[in-house]
C-alpha positions as CSV (number, residue, x, y, z in Angstrom):
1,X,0.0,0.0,0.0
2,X,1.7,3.5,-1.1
3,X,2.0,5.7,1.4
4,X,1.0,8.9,0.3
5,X,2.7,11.5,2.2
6,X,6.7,11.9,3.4
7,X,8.9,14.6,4.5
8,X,12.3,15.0,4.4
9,X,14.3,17.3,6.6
10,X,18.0,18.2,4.7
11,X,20.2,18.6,7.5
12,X,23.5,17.6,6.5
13,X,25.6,20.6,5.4
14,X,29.0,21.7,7.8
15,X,27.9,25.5,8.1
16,X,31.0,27.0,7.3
17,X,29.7,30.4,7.9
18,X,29.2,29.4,11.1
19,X,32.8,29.5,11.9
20,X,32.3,26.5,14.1
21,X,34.0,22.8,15.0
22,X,30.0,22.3,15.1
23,X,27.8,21.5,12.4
24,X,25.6,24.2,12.0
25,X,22.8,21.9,12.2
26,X,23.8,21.3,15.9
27,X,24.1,24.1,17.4
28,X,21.6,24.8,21.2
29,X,19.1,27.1,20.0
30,X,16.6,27.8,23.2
31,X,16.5,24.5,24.5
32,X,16.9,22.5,21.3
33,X,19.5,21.8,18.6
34,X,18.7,23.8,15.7
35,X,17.3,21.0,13.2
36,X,14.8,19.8,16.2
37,X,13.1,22.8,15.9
38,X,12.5,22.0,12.1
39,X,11.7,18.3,12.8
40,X,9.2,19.6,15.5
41,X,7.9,22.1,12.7
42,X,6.6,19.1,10.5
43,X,6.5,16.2,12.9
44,X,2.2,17.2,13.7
45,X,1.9,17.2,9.6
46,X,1.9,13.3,9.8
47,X,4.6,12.3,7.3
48,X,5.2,8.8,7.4
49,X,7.8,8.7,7.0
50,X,10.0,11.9,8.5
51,X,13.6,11.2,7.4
52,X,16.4,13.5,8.2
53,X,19.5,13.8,6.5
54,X,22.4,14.2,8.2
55,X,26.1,14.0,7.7
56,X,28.3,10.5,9.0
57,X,29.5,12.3,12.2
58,X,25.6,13.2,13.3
59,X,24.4,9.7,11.8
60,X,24.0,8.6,15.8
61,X,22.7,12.0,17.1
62,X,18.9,11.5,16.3
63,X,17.6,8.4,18.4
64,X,13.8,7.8,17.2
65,X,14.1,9.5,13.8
66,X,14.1,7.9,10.7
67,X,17.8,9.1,9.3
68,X,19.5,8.7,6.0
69,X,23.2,9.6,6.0
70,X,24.9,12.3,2.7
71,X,28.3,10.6,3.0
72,X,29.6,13.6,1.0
73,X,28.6,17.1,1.2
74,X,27.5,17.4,-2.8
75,X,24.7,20.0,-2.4
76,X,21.2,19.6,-1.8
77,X,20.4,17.4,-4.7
78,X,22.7,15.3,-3.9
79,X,21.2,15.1,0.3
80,X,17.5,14.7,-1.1
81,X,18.7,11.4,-3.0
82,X,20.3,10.1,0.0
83,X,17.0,9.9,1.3
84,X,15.0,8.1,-1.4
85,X,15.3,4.6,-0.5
86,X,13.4,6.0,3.1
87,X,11.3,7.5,1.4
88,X,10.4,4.4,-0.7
89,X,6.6,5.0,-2.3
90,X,5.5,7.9,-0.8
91,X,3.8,9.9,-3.6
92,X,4.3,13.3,-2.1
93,X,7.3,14.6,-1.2
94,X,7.8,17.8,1.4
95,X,11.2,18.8,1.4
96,X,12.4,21.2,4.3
97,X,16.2,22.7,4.6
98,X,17.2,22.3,8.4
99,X,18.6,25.1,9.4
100,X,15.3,27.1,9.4
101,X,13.6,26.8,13.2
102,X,11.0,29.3,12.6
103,X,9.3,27.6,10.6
104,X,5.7,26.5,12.3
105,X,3.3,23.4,11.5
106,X,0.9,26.1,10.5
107,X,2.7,27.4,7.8
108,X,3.5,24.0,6.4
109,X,0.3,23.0,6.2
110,X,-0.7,25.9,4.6
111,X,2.2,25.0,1.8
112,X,0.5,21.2,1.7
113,X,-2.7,22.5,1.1
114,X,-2.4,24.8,-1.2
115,X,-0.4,22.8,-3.2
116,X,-3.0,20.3,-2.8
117,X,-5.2,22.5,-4.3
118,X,-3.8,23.4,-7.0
119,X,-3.0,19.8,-8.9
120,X,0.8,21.1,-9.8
121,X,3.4,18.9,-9.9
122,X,5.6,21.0,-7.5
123,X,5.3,24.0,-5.1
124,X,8.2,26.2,-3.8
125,X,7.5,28.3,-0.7
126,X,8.7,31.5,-1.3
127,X,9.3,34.8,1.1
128,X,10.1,38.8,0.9
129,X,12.6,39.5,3.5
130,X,13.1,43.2,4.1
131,X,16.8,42.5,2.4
132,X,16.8,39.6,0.3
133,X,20.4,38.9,0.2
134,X,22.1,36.5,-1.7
135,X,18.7,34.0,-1.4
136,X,17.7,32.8,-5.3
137,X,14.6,35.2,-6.6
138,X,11.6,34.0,-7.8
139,X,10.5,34.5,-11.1
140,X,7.1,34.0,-12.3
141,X,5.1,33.9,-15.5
142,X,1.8,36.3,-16.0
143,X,0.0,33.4,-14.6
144,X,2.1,33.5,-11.2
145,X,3.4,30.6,-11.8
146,X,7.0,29.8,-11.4
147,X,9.5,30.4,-14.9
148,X,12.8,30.4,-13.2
149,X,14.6,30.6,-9.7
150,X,17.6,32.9,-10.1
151,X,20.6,32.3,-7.7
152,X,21.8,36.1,-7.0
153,X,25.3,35.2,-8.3
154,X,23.7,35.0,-11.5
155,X,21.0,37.4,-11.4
156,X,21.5,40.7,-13.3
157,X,20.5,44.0,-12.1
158,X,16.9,43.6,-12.9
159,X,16.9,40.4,-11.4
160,X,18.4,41.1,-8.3
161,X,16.1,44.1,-7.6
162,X,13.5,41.3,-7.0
163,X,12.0,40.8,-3.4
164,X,10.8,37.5,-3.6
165,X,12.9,34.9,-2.7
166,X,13.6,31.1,-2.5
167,X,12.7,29.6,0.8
168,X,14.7,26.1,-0.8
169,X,11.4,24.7,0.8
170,X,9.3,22.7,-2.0
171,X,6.1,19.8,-1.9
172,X,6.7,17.4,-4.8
173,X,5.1,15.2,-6.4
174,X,7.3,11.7,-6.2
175,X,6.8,10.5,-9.8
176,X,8.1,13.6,-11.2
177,X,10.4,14.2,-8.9
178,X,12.7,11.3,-9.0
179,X,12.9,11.5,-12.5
180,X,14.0,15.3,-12.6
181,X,16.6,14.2,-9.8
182,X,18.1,11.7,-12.0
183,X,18.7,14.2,-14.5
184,X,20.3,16.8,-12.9
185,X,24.1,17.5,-13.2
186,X,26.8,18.9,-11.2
187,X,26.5,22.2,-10.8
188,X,30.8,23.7,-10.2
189,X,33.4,21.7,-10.1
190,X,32.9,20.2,-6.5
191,X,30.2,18.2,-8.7
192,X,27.6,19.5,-6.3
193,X,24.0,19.0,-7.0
194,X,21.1,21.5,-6.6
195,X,17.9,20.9,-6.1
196,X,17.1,24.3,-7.7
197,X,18.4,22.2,-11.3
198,X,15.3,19.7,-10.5
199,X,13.0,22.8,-10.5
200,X,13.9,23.8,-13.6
201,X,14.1,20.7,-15.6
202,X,10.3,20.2,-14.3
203,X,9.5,23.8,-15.4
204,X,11.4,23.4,-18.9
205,X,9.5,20.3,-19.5
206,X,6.0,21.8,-19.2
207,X,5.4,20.4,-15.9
208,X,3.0,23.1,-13.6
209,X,5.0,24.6,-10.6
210,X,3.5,26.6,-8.1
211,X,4.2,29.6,-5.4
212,X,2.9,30.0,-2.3
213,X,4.5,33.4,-0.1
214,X,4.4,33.0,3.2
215,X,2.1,35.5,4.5
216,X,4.9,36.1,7.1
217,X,8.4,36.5,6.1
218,X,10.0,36.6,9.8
219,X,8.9,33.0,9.8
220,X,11.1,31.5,6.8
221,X,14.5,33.4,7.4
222,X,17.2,30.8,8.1
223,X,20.1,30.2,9.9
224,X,24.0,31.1,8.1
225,X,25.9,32.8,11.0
226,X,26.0,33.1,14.7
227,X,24.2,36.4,14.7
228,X,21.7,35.2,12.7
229,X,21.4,31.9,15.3
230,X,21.0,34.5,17.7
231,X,18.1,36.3,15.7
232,X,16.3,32.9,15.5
233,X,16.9,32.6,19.5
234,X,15.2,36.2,20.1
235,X,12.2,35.0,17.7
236,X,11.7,31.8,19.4
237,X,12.0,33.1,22.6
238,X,9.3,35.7,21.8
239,X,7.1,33.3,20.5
240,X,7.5,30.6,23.4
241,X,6.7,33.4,25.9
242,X,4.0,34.5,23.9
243,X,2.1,31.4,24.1
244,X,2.3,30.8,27.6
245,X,0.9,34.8,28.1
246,X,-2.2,34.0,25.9
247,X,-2.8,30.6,28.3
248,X,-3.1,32.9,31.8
249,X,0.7,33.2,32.9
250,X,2.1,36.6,33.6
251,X,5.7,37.1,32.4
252,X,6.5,40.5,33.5
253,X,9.2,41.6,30.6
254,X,9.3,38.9,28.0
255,X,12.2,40.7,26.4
256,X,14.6,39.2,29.2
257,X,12.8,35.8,30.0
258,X,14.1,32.7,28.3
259,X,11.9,29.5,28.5
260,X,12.6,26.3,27.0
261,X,9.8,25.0,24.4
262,X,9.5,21.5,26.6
263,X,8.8,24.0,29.9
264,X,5.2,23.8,31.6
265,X,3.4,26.9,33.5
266,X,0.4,26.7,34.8
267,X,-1.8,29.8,34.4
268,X,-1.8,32.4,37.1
269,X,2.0,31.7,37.3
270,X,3.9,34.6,37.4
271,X,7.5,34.8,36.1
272,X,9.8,38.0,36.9
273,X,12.1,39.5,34.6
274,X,15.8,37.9,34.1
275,X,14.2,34.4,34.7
276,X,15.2,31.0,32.6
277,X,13.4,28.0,32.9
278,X,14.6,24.8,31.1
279,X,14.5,21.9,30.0
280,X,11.4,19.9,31.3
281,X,10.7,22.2,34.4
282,X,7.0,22.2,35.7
283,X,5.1,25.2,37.8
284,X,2.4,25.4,39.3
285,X,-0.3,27.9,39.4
286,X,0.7,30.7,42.1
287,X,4.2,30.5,41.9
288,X,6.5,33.4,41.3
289,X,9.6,32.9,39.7
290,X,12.7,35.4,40.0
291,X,13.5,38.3,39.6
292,X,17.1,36.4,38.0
293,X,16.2,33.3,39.2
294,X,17.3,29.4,36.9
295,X,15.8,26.7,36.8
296,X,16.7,23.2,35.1
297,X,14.5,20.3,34.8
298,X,12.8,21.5,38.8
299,X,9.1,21.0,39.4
300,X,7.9,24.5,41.2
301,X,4.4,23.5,43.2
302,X,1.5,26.0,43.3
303,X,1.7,28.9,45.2
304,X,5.8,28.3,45.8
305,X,8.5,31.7,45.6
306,X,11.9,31.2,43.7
307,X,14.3,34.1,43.8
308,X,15.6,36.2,43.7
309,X,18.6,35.3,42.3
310,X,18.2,31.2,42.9
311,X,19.1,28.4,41.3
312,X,17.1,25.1,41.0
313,X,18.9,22.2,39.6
314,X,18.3,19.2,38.0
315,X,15.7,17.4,40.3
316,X,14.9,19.8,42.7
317,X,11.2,19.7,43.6
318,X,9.1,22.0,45.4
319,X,6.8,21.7,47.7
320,X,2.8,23.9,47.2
321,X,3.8,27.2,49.3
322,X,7.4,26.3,49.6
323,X,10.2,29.4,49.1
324,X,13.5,28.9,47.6
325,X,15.0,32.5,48.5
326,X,17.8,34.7,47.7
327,X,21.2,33.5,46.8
328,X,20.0,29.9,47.2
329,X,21.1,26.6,45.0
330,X,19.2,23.4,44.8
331,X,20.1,20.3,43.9
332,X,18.2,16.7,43.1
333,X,16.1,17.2,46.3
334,X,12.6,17.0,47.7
335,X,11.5,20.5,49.6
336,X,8.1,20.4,51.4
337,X,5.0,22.2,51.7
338,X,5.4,25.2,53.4
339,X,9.0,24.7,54.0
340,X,11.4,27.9,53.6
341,X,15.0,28.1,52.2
342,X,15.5,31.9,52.7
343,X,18.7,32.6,51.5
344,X,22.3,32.1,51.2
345,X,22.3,28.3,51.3
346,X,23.3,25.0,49.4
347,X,20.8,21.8,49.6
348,X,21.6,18.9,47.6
349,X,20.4,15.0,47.8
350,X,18.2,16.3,50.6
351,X,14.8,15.5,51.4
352,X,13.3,18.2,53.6
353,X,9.4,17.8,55.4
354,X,6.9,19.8,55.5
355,X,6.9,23.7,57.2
356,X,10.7,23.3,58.2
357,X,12.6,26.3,58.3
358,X,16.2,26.5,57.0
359,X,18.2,29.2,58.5
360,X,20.6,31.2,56.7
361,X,24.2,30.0,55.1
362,X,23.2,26.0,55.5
363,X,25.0,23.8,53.6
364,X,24.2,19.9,53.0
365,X,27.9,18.2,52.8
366,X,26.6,15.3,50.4
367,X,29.7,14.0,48.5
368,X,31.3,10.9,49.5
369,X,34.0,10.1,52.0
370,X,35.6,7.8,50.2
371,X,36.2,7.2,46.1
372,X,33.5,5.0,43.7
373,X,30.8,5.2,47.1
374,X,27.8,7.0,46.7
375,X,26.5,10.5,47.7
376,X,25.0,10.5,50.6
377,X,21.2,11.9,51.5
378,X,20.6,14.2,54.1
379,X,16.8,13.7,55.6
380,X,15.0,16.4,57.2
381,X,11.8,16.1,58.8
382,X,8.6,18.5,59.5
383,X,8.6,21.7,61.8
384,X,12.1,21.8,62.1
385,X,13.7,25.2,62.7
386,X,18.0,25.4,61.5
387,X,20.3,27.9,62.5
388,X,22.4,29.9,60.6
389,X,25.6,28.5,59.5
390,X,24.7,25.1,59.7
391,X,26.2,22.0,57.9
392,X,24.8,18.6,57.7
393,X,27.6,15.9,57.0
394,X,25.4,13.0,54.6
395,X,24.1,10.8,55.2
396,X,22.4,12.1,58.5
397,X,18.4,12.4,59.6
398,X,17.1,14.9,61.5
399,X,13.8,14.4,63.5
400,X,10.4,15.8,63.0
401,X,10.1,19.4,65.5
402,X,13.7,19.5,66.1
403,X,15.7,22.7,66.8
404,X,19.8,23.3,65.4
405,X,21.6,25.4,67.1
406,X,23.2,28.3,65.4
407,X,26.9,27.5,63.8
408,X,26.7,23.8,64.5
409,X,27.7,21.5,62.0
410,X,25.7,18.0,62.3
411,X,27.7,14.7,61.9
412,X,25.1,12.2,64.0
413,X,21.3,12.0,63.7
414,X,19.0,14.3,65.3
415,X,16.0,12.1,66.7
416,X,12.6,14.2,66.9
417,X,12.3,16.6,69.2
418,X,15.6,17.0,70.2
419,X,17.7,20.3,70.4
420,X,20.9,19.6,69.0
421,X,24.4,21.9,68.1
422,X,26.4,23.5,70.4
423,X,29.9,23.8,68.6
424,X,32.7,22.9,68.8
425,X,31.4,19.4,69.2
426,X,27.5,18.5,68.8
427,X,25.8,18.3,71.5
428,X,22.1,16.3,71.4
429,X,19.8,17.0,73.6
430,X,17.3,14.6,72.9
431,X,13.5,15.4,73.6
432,X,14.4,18.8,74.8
433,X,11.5,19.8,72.8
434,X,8.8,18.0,74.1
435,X,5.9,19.6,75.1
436,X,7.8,23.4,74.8
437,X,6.5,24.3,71.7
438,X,3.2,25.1,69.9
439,X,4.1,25.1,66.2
């Protein structure tokens, strides 16, 4: 059974201009590498299949995509046959270069339909950027259809003073497409072959192809440089923060908040300026994040205060109503309802109850005493009230309702109730608590 509908996502050029040991294609861009944002673009379209083409070195770096490998870099002609045999007997073909992550499902499903629509063999999605640069122009006949793309190297004055512009984004039909493929020839003397040469073989030949503008040309401008990567950042970001403003969360200056596209606010979340969340980070409805607060893959519960100036790692979790204060770093621990981390401390493997109190400068001293053992975990229960300058030698419990004496670093359990400190040498007075306190 044919399967009517594939994609393929060109991803395999270095990115000299770039000026990078990294191919282009891999470079962070908010959160992501720059290709996922293009794979993400068309994943919702339902190609079956999705192949991206990538070069040897990043033949490993896509776990769960469908990936066919360019073993040399001999243009995009060349990178689109390197995908056929994935692409087996799909009869339509979307082709997509990589290293544009503006792109949204929206508008390439408004390039599938029109095309759709239209019965033509191919359709080339075309933009007018305020400065078209050195992109190809498009040239069309008095019917608006496509005569001729004209790379700006060989465009002549006329030509050049054309806004319209190849986006190098086309829908094909297969049967026609393979055939033009097969035809084309090397374009310089690298032998590099254009997909630009398959358009024009189908256009000499009679055969009808189409162009659809994007009605937005912010949304189409790729990636070359790193100031241009950085462009693409600002874009995304805006966009990201957008959303999550139209679904109920208040970001106070969107212009300096950065938040991952994976990130999850709930509305009536409120995030201050200076504030990056990413990764997979979760908060709930409430909570205030920041002013220059970070958080990495943390789960902030409703209600809860980060910031300012705080820094929730990996596996940090937050407790509804909990604070994580000023000058304060979190690590792969568990912080209660209710319970405050004021400022000026360090918690890490910890696991802290419910409406504790942690006094200023505490540390938790989690890393192992001796090489290849694990860290340890420092538990502390509910209602317990720290000192300042306290230090907690993992792995180590302290009690529900006990009290820490000011300066005291803790190297023995603290059983409940107990007050316990006392430096130079703890001191546990077990129970002392008993029946003295109301909260």
């Amino acid at each position: 059974m044919a399967r009517d509908f594939a994609a393929v996502v060109m991803a395999a050029g270095l990115g000299t201009r770039m000026k990078s040991a990294t191919a282009k294609h891999l470079h962070p861009l908010l959160g992501r590498r720059l290709v996922d944002w293009v794979v993400e673009a068309v994943r919702p379209l339902g190609a079956d299949p999705l192949v991206l083409v990538v070069a040897p070195a990043a033949a490993n770096e896509f776990p769960g995509v469908d990936v066919a490998v360019q073993e040399r870099p001999l243009g995009t002609g060349d990178s689109l046959r390197a995908a056929r045999a994935q692409v087996g007997d799909a009869t339509e073909v979307l082709v997509v270069s990589g290293d544009h992550p503006r792109l949204s499902s929206e508008l390439l499903g408004s390039l599938l339909t029109e095309h759709r629509a239209s019965g033509a063999t191919a359709t080339v999605l075309s933009f007018e950027p305020p400065d078209p640069r050195a992109y190809g122009r498009i040239l069309r006949d008095g019917d608006g259809r496509l005569r001729a793309i004209v790379e700006n190297a060989d465009a002549d004055e006329e030509e050049r003073a054309i806004r319209e512009v190849n986006s190098s984004i086309y829908v094909f039909e297969a049967d026609r497409l393979w055939p033009a493929l097969d035809r084309i020839e090397p374009a310089n003397a690298q032998g590099e072959l254009y997909l630009t040469e398959a358009v024009r073989l189908l256009v000499e030949s009679g055969e009808e192809v189409m162009v659809f503008k994007a009605p937005d040309a912010d949304e189409v401008e790729g990636v070359n440089t790193r100031a241009e990567l950085a462009d693409a950042a600002a874009f995304l970001r805006a966009r990201v923060n957008k959303e999550h403003m139209l679904a109920g969360v208040t970001i106070v200056d969107p212009q300096t908040t950065w938040i991952d596209p994976e990130v999850e606010l709930e509305p009536d979340s409120t995030i201050h300026p200076f504030t990056v969340l990413r990764g997979k980070t979760r908060v709930g409805a409430g909570a205030e994040i920041g002013p220059h607060a970070v958080a990495v893959d943390a789960e902030i519960g409703r209600d809860a205060k980060v910031g300012p100036f705080c820094y929730l790692r990996p596996g940090t979790r937050l407790g509804a109503g909990a604070k994580a204060g000023t000058f304060v770093e979190i690590k792969n621990s568990e912080v209660g309802a209710r319970t405050k981390v004021p400022h000026l401390s360090y918690i890490g493997d910890a696991e802290i109850g419910e409406d504790t109190n942690v006094g200023a400068g505490n540390i938790t001293a989690n890393f192992p005493h001796e090489p290849g053992r694990p860290k340890g975990k420092t538990k502390i229960g509910r209602n317990v009230r720290t000192g300042i300058h306290n230090g907690f030698e993992a792995p180590i419990e302290i009690g529900d309702d006990a009290w820490i004496a000011g300066g005291a670093y803790i190297t023995e359990d603290v059983p409940p109730e107990s007050l316990a400190g006392f430096p130079p040498k703890q001191i546990t007075k077990e129970g002392y608590l008993r029946g003295k306190r109301n909260d």
